[in-house]
N, C-alpha and C positions, 0 to 999 in steps of 0.2 A: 205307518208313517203318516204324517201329518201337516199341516203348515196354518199357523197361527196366526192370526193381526186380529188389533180391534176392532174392526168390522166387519171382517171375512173370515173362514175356517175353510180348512181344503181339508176331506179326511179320503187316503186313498185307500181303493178297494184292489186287497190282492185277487187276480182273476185262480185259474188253475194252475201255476208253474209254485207248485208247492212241494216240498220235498216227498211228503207221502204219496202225492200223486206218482212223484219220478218213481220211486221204489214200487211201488204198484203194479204201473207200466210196465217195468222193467222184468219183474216176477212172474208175472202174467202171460208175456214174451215167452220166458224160457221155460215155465212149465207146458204153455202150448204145445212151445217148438219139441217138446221131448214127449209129448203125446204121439203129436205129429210123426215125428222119428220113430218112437216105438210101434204105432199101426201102419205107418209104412213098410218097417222092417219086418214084418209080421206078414203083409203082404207078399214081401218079395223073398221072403224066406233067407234072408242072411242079416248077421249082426251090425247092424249101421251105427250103434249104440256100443263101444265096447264094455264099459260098466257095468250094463243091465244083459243078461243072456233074453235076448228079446225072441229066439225062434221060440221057445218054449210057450209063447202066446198064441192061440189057434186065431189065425184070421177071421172066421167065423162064431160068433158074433164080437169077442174082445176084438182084435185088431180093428173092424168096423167102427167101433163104437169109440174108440180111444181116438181113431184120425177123427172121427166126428168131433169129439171136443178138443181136439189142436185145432180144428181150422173155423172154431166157434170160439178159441179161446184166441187166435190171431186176429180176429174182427174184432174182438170186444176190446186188444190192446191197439191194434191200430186206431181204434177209435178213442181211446186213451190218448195217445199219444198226438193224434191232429187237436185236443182238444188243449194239451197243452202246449202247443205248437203256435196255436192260434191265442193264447192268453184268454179263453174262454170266462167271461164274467169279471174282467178287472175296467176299472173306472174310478169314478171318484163323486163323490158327494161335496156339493158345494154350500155352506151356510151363512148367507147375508144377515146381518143383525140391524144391519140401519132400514134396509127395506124390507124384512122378515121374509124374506124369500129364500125356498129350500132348492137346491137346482141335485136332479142326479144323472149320472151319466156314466152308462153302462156299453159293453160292445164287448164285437172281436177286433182283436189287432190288424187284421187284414181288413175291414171292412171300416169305416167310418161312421158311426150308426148317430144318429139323431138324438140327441139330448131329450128327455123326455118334459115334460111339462112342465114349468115350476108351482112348486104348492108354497101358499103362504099360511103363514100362522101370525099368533098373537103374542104376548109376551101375557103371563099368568103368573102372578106372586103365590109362592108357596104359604107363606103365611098370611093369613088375614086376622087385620084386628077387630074383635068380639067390642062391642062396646054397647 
């Protein structure tokens, strides 16, 4: 999305709240949480899982290893999820034409972050006449 005039251009920057992220997130969640589930139930010896027949996993070393990446695979979606929580990398670039000034402006939603420097440039014609 965008916003137009002759002498200004707004072009906005989507941060993280993108669909692929949400699906991700969400994927990432429940195969954890069924890692998780399964070397727990593995642990404690009864089916916590009625789907999967989970005793038939030896807690020694499968159960071990399977809780290990449910609660490696919990961190990595919670961190997902605060990132898009927080609108991680949305902003917007701002482009002056009368004063050739680029303005951009990045952040998290929670925080108010500092507009970074403005850069200026030049106007350069693509064609030049040979003569």
């Amino acid at each position: 999305m965008s916003w137009r005039s002759e002498r200004i251009w707004i072009e906005l920057i989507t941060g993280s709240r993108k669909t692929s992220n949400f699906c991700w997130a969400f994927i990432l969640f429940l195969g954890s949480l069924g890692f998780l589930l399964v070397g727990t139930s593995s642990y404690l010896g009864r089916n916590l899982i009625s789907l999967f027949p989970s005793q038939q996993i030896i807690f020694f070393p499968q159960g071990i290893v399977m809780s290990f990446y449910g609660i490696a695979g919990l961190f990595i979606s919670s961190y997902l999820w605060c990132t898009i929580l927080w609108n991680v990398g949305s902003g917007y670039d701002r482009f002056d034409r009368k004063e050739g000034i680029v303005y951009f402006s990045l952040g998290i939603s929670w925080k108010k972050s500092p507009d970074l420097p403005p850069i200026t440039y030049e106007r350069y014609s693509v064609h030049q006449n040979s003569s």
